[in-house]
LUMFISE-304924 format. One record per residue (C-alpha): x, z, y. Coordinates in steps of 0.05 Angstrom, whole numbers, padded with zeros to 5 digits, always signed. Layout:
N
XZY;...
END
This chain:
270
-00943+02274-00747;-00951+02230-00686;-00932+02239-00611;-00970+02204-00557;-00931+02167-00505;-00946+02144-00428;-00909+02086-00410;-00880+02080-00348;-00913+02047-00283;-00852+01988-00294;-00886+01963-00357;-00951+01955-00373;-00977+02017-00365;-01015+02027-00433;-01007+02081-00488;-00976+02082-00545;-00975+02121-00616;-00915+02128-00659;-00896+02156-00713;-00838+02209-00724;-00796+02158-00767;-00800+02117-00709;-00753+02153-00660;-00687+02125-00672;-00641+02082-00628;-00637+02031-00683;-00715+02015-00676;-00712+02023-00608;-00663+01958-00595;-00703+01928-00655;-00763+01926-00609;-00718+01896-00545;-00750+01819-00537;-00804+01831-00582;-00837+01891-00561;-00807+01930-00496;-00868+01971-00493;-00852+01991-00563;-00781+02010-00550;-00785+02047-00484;-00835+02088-00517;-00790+02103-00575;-00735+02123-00516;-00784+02166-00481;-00809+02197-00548;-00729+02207-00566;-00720+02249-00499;-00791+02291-00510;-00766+02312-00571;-00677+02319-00550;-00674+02285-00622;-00599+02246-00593;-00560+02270-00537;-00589+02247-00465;-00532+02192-00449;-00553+02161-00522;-00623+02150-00492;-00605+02135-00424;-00555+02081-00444;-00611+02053-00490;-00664+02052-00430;-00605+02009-00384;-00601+01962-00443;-00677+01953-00452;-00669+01941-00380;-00604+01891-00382;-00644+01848-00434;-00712+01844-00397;-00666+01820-00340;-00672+01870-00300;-00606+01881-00274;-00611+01933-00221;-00654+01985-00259;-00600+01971-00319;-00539+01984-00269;-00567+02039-00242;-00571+02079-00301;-00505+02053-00327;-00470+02088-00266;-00498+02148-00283;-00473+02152-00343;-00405+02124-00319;-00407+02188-00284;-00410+02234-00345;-00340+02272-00363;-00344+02283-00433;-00358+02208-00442;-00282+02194-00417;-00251+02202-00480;-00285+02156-00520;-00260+02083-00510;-00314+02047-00549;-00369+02077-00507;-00332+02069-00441;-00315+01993-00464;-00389+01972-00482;-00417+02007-00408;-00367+01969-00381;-00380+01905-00412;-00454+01918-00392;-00440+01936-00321;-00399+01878-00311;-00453+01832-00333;-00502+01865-00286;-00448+01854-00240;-00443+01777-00256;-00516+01768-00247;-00527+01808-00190;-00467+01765-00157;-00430+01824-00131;-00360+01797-00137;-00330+01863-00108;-00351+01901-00167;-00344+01850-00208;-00273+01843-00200;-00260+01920-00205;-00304+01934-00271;-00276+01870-00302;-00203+01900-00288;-00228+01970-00313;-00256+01939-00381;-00187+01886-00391;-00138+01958-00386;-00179+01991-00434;-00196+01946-00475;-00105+01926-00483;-00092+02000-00488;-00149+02001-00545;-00122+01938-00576;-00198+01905-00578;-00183+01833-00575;-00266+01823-00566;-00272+01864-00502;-00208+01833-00469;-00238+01753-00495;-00304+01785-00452;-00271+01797-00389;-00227+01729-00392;-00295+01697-00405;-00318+01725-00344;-00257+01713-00298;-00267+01645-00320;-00337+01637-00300;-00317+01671-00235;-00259+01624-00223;-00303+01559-00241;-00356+01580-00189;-00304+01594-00133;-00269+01534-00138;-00208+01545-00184;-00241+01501-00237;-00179+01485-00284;-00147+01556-00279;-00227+01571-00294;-00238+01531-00347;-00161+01554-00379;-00173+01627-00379;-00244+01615-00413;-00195+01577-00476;-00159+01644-00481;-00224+01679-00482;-00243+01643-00548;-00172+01650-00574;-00180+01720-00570;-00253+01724-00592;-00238+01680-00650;-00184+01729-00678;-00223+01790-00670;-00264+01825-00721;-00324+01834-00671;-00381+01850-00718;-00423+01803-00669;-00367+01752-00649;-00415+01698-00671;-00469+01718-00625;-00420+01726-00572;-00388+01656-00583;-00452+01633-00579;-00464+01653-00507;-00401+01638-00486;-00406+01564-00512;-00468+01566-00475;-00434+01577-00409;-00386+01529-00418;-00442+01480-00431;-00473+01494-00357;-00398+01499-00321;-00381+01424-00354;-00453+01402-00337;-00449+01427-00266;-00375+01387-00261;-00412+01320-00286;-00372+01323-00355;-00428+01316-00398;-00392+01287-00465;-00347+01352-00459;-00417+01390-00446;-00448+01359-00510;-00390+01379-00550;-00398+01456-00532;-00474+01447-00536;-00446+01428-00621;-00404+01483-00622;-00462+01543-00595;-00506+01510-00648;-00461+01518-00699;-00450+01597-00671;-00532+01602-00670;-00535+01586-00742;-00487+01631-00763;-00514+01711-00795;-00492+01756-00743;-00510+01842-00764;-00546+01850-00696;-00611+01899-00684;-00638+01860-00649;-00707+01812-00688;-00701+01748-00693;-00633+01738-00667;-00624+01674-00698;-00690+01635-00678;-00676+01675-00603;-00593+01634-00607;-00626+01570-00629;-00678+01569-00569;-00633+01585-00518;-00583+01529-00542;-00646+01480-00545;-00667+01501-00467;-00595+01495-00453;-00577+01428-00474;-00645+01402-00461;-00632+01418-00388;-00561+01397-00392;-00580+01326-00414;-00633+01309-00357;-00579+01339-00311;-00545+01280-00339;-00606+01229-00339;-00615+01222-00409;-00685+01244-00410;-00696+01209-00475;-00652+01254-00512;-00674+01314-00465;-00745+01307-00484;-00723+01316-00560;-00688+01383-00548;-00742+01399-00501;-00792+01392-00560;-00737+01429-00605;-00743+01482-00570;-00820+01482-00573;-00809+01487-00642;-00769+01550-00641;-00785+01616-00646;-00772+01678-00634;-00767+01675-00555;-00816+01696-00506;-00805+01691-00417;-00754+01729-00417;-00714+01686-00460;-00737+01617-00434;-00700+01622-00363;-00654+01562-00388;-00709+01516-00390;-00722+01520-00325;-00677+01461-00302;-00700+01406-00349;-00780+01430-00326;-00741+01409-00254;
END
């Protein structure tokens, strides 16, 4: 049996068929990057049919949203479901909408919110005892700190934030290392200290190439292109176009990635 989906107008507007076996929240975020068509029409055929509850689908739609970059449409449905009472009571759910709405947060440079969420997520995340959710909000204090001026007490509270990702037992503390070497990469780049910027642009290699159990396709090739774009732009930041050209044509190599992705190569293209 199929189902015939409509897209929404936000997308591309074209129809789908799917399969049954295709409505699950695992294919969906398999189908992120790749194929967003695909997975909001696995989210909308999940609702037609009530196959999860609605939260389930909505927090899969903010996601989908969140990794396209679209960081309003993702925060908007993530304070809906903030808003839900029987959600309260579980800390892992309440920790990860947290995490995402304090990313949207971070992007949408709303410091406001951004201060209260990441204070919401640190509590719960000490009472729960996650290690991995507290490393996320030091990360981000430390990015927030870096930007407003307090670079060394920035640049100190990101080194407890790899302390404490480092002893977790994250399922995807690799892929997370891996974006938070990245940022350190563009905070020492944007401070001038490029040798200290190479040595993180190493060390989110290294995180790229390790397996990480994430749904997401091609997770791997997707690490390895954004550490290419990133160093790449890095280095002509620094005038060494010679070496910057080389990643540059690394990451022309990779694959994996598609626009969404390639927003870090925007600077060395500058």
């Amino acid at each position: 049996i199929t189902i015939l989906l409509m897209l929404t107008p936000h997308l591309c507007g074209a129809k789908i068929v799917l399969p049954d076996s295709m409505l699950t929240t695992t294919k969906s975020y398999a189908y992120h990057i790749t194929s967003p068509d695909t997975a909001l029409a696995i989210i909308d055929g999940m609702r037609e049919q009530n196959l999860v509850p609605a939260w389930r689908t909505d927090m899969a739609e903010g996601d989908l949203y969140y990794n396209m970059r679209r960081y309003r449409m993702a925060l908007n449905i993530y304070k809906k479901i903030d808003g839900i009472p029987e959600l309260r009571d579980s800390t892992q759910v309440q920790m990860l909408l947290l995490k995402r709405m304090m990313d949207c947060y971070d992007e949408l440079l709303e410091s406001n919110d951004l201060v209260r969420t990441m204070f919401r997520l640190r509590k719960l995340a000490q009472q729960k005892g996650d290690k991995a959710y507290e490393a996320m909000t030091y990360l981000t204090s430390g990015k927030w700190h870096h930007i407003n001026g307090q670079k060394k007490h920035g640049y100190s509270l990101c080194e407890k934030a790899f302390e404490m990702m480092y002893s977790s037992d994250f399922p995807n503390r690799h892929l997370l290392l891996r974006d938070f070497y990245g940022e350190l990469v563009k905070m020492y780049a944007r401070d001038g200290l490029f040798d200290k910027a190479m040595r993180m642009s190493r060390m989110q290699e290294l995180e790229a190439n390790q397996p990480s159990p994430v749904l997401i396709r091609k997770a791997k090739e997707r690490g390895l292109r954004q550490m290419f774009a990133i160093r790449a732009s890095m280095l002509a930041q620094a005038g060494r176009m010679a070496e910057a050209d080389q990643d540059y044509a690394q990451w022309k190599n990779t694959t994996g990635g598609n626009d969404i992705d390639d927003i870090e190569i925007f600077d060395y293209l500058r």
